[in-house]
C-alpha positions as CSV (number, residue, x, y, z in Angstrom):
1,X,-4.1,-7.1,20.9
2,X,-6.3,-7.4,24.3
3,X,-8.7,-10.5,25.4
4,X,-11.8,-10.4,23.5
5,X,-14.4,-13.0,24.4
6,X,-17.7,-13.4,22.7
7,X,-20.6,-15.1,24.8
8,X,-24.3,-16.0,23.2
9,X,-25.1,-18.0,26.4
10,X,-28.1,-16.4,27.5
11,X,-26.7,-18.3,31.1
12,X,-24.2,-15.8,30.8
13,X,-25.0,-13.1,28.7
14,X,-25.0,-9.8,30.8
15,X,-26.9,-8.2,28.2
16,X,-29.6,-10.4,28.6
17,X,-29.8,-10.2,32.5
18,X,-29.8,-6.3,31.9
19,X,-32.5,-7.0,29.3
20,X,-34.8,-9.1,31.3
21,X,-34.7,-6.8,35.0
22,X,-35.5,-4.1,32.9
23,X,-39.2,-3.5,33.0
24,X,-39.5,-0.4,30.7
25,X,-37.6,-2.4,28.1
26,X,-39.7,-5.3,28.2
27,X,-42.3,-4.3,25.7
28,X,-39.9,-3.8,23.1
29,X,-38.0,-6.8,24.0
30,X,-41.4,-9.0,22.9
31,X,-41.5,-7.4,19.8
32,X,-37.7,-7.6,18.8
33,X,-38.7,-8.8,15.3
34,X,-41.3,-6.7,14.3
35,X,-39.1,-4.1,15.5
36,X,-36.1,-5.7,14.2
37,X,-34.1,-4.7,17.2
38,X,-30.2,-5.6,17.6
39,X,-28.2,-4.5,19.3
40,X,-24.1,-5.1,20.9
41,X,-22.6,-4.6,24.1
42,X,-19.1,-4.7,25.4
43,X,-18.3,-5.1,28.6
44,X,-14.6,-3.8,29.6
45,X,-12.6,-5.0,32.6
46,X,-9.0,-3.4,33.0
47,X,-6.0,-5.1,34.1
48,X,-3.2,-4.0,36.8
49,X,-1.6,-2.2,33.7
50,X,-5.0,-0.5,32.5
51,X,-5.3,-3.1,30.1
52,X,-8.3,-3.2,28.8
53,X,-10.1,-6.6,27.7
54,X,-13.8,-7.1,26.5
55,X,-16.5,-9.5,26.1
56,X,-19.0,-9.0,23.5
57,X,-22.6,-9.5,24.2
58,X,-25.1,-9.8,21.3
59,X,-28.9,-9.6,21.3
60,X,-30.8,-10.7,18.1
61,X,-27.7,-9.2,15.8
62,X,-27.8,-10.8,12.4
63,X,-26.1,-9.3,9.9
64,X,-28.2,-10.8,7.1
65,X,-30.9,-8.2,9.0
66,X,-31.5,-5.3,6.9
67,X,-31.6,-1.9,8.9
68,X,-30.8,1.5,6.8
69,X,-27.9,3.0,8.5
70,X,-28.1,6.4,8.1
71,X,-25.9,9.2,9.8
72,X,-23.9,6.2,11.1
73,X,-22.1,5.9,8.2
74,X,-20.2,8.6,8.6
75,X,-18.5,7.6,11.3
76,X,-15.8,5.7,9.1
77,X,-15.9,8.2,6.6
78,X,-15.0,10.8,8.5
79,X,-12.0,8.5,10.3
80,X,-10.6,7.5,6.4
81,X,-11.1,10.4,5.5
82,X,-7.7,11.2,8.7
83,X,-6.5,8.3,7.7
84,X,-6.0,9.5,3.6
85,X,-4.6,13.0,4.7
86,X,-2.2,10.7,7.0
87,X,-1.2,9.4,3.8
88,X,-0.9,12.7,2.2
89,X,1.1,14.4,4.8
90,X,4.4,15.0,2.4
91,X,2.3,17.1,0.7
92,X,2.0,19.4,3.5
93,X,-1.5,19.4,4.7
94,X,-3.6,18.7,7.2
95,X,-7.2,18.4,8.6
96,X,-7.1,22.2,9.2
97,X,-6.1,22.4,5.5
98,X,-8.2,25.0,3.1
99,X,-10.7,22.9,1.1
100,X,-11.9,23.5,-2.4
101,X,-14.7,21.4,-3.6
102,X,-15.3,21.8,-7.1
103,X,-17.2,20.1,-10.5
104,X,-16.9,17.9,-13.1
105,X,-19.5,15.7,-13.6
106,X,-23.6,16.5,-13.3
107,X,-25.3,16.9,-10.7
108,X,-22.0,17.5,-8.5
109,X,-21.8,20.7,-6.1
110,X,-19.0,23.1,-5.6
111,X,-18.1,24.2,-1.6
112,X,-15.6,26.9,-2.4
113,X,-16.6,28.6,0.9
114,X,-18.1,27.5,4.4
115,X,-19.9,30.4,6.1
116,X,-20.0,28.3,9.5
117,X,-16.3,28.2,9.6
118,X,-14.1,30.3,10.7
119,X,-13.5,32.8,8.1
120,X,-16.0,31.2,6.3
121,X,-12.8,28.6,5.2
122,X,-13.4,24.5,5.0
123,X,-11.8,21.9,5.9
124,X,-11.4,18.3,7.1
125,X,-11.2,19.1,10.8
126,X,-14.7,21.6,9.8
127,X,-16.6,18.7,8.0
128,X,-16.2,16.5,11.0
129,X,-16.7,19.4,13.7
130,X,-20.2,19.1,11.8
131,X,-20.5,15.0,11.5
132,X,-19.9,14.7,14.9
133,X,-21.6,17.4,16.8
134,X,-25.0,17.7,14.9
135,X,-24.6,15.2,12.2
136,X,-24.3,17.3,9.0
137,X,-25.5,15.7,5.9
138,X,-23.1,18.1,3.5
139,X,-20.2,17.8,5.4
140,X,-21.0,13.9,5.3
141,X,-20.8,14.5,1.5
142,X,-17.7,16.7,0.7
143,X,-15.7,14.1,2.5
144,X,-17.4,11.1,0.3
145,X,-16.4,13.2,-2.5
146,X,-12.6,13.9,-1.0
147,X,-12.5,9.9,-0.3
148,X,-14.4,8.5,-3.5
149,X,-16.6,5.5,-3.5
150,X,-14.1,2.9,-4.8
151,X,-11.8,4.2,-2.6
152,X,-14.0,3.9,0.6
153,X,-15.5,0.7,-0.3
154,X,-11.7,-1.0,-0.2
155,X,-10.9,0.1,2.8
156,X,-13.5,-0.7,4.7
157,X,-12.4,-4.7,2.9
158,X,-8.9,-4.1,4.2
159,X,-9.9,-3.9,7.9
160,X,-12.6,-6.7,7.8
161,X,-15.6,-4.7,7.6
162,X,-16.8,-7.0,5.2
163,X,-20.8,-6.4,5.7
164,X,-20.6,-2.6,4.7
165,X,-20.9,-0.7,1.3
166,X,-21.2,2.9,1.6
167,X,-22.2,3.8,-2.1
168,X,-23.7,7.2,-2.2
169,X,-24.5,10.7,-0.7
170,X,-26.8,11.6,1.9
171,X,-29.9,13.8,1.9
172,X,-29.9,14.2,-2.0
173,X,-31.0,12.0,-4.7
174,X,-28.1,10.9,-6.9
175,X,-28.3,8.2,-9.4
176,X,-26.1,5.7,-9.2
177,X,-24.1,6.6,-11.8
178,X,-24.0,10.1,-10.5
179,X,-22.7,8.8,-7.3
180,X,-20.0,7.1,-8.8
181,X,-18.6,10.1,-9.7
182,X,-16.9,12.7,-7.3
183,X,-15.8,16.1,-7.2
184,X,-12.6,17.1,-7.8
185,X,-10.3,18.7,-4.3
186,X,-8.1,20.9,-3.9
187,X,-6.1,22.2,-0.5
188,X,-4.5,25.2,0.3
189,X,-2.8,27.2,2.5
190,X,-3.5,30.4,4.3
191,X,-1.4,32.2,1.7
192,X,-3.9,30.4,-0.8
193,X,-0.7,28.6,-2.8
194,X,-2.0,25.3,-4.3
195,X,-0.8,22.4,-1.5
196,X,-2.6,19.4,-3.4
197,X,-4.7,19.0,-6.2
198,X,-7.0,15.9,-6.5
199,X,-8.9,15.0,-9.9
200,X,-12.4,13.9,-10.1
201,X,-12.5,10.1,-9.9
202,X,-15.1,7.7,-11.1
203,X,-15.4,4.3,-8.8
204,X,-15.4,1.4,-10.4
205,X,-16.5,-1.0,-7.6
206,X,-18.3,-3.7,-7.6
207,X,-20.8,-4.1,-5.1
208,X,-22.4,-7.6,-3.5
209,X,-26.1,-7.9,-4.9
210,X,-28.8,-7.5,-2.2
211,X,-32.1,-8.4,-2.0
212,X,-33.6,-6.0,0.9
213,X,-37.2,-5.2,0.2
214,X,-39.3,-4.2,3.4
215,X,-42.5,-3.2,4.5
216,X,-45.9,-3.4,2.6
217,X,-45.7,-0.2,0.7
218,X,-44.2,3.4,0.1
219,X,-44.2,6.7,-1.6
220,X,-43.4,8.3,-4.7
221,X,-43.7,11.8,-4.6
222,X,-47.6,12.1,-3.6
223,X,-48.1,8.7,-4.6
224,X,-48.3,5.3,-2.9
225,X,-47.0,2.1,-4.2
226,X,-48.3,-0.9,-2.9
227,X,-44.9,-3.0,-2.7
228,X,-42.1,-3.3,-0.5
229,X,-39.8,-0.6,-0.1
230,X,-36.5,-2.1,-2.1
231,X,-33.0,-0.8,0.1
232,X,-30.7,-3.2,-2.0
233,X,-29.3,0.3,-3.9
234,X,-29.0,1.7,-0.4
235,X,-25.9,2.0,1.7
236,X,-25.4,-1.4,4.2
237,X,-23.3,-1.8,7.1
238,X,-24.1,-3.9,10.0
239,X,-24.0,-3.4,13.7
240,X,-21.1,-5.2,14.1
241,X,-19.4,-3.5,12.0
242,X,-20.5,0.0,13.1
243,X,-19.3,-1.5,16.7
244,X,-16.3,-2.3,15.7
245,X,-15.3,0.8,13.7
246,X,-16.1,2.6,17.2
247,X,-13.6,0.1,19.4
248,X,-10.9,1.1,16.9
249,X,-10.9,4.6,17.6
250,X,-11.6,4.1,21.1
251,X,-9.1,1.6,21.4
252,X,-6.5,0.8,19.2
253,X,-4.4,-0.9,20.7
254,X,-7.1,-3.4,20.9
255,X,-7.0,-4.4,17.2
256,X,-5.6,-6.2,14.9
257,X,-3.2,-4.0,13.1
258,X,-5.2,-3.8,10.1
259,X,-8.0,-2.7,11.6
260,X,-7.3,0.2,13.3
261,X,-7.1,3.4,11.4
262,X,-3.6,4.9,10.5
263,X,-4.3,8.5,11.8
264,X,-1.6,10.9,13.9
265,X,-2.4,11.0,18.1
266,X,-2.8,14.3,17.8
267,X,-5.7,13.6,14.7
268,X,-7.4,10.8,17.0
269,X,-7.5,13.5,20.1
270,X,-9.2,15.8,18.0
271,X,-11.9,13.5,16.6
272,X,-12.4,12.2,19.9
273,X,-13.2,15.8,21.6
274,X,-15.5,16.3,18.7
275,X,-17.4,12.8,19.8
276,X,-17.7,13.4,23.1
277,X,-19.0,17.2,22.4
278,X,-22.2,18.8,23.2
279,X,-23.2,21.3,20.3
280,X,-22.4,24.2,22.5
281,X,-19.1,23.3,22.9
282,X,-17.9,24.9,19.4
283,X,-17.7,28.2,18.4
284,X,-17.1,27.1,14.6
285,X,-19.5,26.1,14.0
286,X,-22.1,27.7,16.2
287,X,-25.1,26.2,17.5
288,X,-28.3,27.2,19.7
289,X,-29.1,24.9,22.5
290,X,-32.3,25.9,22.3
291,X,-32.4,23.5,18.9
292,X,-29.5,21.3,19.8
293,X,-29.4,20.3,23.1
294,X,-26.5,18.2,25.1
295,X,-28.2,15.3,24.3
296,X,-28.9,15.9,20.6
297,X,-28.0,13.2,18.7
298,X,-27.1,11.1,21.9
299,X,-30.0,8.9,22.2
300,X,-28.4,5.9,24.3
301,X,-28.1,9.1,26.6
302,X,-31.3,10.4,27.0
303,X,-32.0,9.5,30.6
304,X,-28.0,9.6,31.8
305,X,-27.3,13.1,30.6
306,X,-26.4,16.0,31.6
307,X,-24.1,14.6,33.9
308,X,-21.0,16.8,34.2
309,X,-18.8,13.0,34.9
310,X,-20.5,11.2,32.0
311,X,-19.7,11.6,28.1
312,X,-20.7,9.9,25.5
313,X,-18.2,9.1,22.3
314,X,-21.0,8.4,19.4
315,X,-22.5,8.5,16.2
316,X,-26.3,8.0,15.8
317,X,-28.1,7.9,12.8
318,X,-32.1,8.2,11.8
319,X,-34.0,7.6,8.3
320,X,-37.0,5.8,6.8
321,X,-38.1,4.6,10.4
322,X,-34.7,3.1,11.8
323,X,-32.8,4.5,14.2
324,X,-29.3,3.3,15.3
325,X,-26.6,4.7,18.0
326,X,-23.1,3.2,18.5
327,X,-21.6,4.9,21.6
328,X,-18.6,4.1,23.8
329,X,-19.8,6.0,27.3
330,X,-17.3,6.9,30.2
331,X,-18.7,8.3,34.1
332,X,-15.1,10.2,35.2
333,X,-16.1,10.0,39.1
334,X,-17.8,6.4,39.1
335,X,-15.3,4.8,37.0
336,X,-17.8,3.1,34.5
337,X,-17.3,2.5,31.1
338,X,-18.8,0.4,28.5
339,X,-20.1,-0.2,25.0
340,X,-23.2,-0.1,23.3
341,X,-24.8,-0.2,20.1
342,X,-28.5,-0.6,19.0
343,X,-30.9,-0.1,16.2
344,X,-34.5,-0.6,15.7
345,X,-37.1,0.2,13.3
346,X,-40.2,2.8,14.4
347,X,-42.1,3.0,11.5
348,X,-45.6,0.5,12.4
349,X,-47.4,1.3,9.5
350,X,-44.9,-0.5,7.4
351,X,-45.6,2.7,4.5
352,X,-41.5,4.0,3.8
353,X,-40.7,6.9,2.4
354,X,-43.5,9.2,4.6
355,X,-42.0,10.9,7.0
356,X,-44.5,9.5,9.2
357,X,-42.4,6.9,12.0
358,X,-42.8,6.1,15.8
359,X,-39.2,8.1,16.4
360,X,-41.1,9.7,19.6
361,X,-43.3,6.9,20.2
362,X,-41.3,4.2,19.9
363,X,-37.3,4.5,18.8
364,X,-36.3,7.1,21.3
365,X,-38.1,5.8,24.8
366,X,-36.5,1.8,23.4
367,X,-32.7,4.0,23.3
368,X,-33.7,6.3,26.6
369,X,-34.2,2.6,28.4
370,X,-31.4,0.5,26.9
371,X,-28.7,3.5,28.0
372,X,-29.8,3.4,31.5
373,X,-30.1,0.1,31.8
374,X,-27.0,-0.7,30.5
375,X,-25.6,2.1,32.8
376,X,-26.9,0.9,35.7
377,X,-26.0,-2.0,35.5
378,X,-22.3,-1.0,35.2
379,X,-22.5,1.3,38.6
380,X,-23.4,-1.9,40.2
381,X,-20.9,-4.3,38.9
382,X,-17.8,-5.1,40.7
383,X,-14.5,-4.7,39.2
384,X,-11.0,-5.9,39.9
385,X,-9.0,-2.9,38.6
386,X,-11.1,0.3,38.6
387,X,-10.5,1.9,34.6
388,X,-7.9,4.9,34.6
389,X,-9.8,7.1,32.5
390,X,-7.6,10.1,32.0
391,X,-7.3,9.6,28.5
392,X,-10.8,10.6,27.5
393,X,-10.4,13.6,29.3
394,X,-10.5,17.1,27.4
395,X,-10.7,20.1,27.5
396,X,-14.0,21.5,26.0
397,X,-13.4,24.8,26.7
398,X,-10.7,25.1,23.7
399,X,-11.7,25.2,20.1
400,X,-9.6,22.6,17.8
């Protein structure tokens, strides 16, 4: 495991010289609380052996801070859910498996075909194609349902990730119970003969109680409630967390043992490309750039891309006003690399639940800023051993 030092100094803190010279972040900075702004960056200096070693800088994080996480979470879903077929690889498949998802309990949906894959076939390696390139809510959801809730929940415990419950699907409404319940999966191979067949399951975690009411009112179908919008039901997981999921894919090496997820090199590589991938890059699935430009997705970004030497490993995430990206971005020809994570909430009317939020206003111009900041700052700095980055090189031409 590499040097990692942690500095809330603001003497020291890099983040907060960036912070303060930066005079388009500046209003957002003064209103880091109404805006509940956090956010967590790592700066990496390299050794004489490519080494790398980090110091983590932290700007109004608390993880006690409520912020809904969104697309973000599934970013470790989609890395356990390498990490399970890792542990089923006697049975002989893989992320390019055949994938069957099936019923058994109400309110469950069946995937028995994907028409955006190739030969209209799912799979693991499919599902996270779409998590990572355009953030696909159903994809998010078959693998939930592969994993299981109890399932997820413990090993996110095992590798410390102790501030995160991910408890329920995405874009549909579930009861609880409901979403304690998940489909049963089945994998096959090309000659359709059964390779694994996995029963429905029913989680029987049990959650920490929350208290996270926010805001001053929301909706209910047409109707508005005049209370606090209660997220205690809602999944959790803090920035920290988020960050650190990201250094353990990024870097594994880096982590404790038990941390790190237990995938092939060959499984890493691939989810890597995927990260780093503009929409247009994939052929299965296909997307327009007209609707999903190189810097969909990629908010931290926004003012650093395109850039044929810079990409940007990440998972954002966007709902009910807050807005998070957790990125690890790479320039080839300038040697700069770095770590950044940030969320904030856009939604000034303090009404959830209305599809009305300062995204444009507010949440994308605060992520726009941070990124170049940040960047800049790291073209400027002076390091010992320029970072060999030829391992986050790929070839995007190739389909996986």
């Amino acid at each position: 495991m590499q040097t990692v030092e942690t500095s809330n100094d603001p003497a020291k803190n890099s983040l907060i010289e960036v912070l303060n010279e930066s005079p388009g972040l500046q209003p957002f900075i003064q209103g880091k609380d109404s805006l509940r702004i956090q956010i967590v960056y790592t700066k990496i200096d390299r050794d004489g052996k490519n080494q790398p070693h980090f110091t983590d800088y932290h700007f109004n994080v608390d993880p006690d801070s409520y912020f809904y996480p969104a697309s973000t979470v599934k970013m470790p879903v989609a890395f356990l859910a390498l990490e399970k077929l890792n542990a089923l690889r006697g049975k002989g498949i893989d992320r390019n498996s055949i994938m069957v998802t099936d019923s058994s309990f109400n309110g469950e949906e069946v995937a028995y075909t994907l028409p955006s894959a190739k030969d209209s076939k799912a799979s693991i390696a499919h599902y996270i194609k779409q998590i990572f390139l355009v953030s696909d809510n159903d994809a998010f959801n078959r693998l939930y349902e592969f994993l299981g809730q109890e399932y997820i929940y413990d090993q996110l415990r095992k590798k410390g990730l102790n501030n995160s419950v991910i408890r329920h699907r995405l874009a549909i409404i579930r009861s609880a119970e409901q979403n304690r319940h998940t489909n049963p999966v089945s994998f096959y191979d090309t000659a359709g003969n059964v390779l694994y067949d996995q029963e429905a399951q029913m989680s029987n975690a049990v959650f920490p109680q929350f208290n996270d009411k926010l805001g001053r009112g929301y909706y209910s179908g047409n109707k508005l409630i005049d209370q606090p919008f209660d997220f205690s039901l809602k999944n959790h997981i803090s920035l920290t967390d988020l960050h650190q999921v990201m250094k353990a894919m990024i870097f594994p090496g880096a982590m404790n043992k038990d941390q790190r997820f237990d995938i092939s090199e060959e499984d890493r590589s691939f989810v890597l490309r995927y990260m780093s991938s503009f929409p247009r890059e994939s052929k299965y699935p296909y997307y327009d750039t007209n609707e999903h430009p190189d810097d969909y997705a990629k908010f931290l970004g926004r003012q650093i891309l395109p850039n044929p030497n810079i990409r940007i490993f990440s998972k954002s995430g966007w709902a009910y006003g807050f807005l998070t990206d957790v990125a690890y971005v790479i320039d080839i020809e300038n040697k700069v690399e770095f770590m950044l994570s940030a969320t904030i909430l856009c939604n000034s009317d303090g009404i959830f639940n209305d599809d009305r939020y300062d995204f444009e206003k507010t949440g994308y111009p605060f992520m726009q800023e941070l990124g170049k900041a940040v960047y800049q700052y790291e073209l400027k700095r002076q390091r010992k051993h320029q970072p060999d980055l030829s391992a986050f090189k790929f070839d995007y031409t190739r389909e996986w």
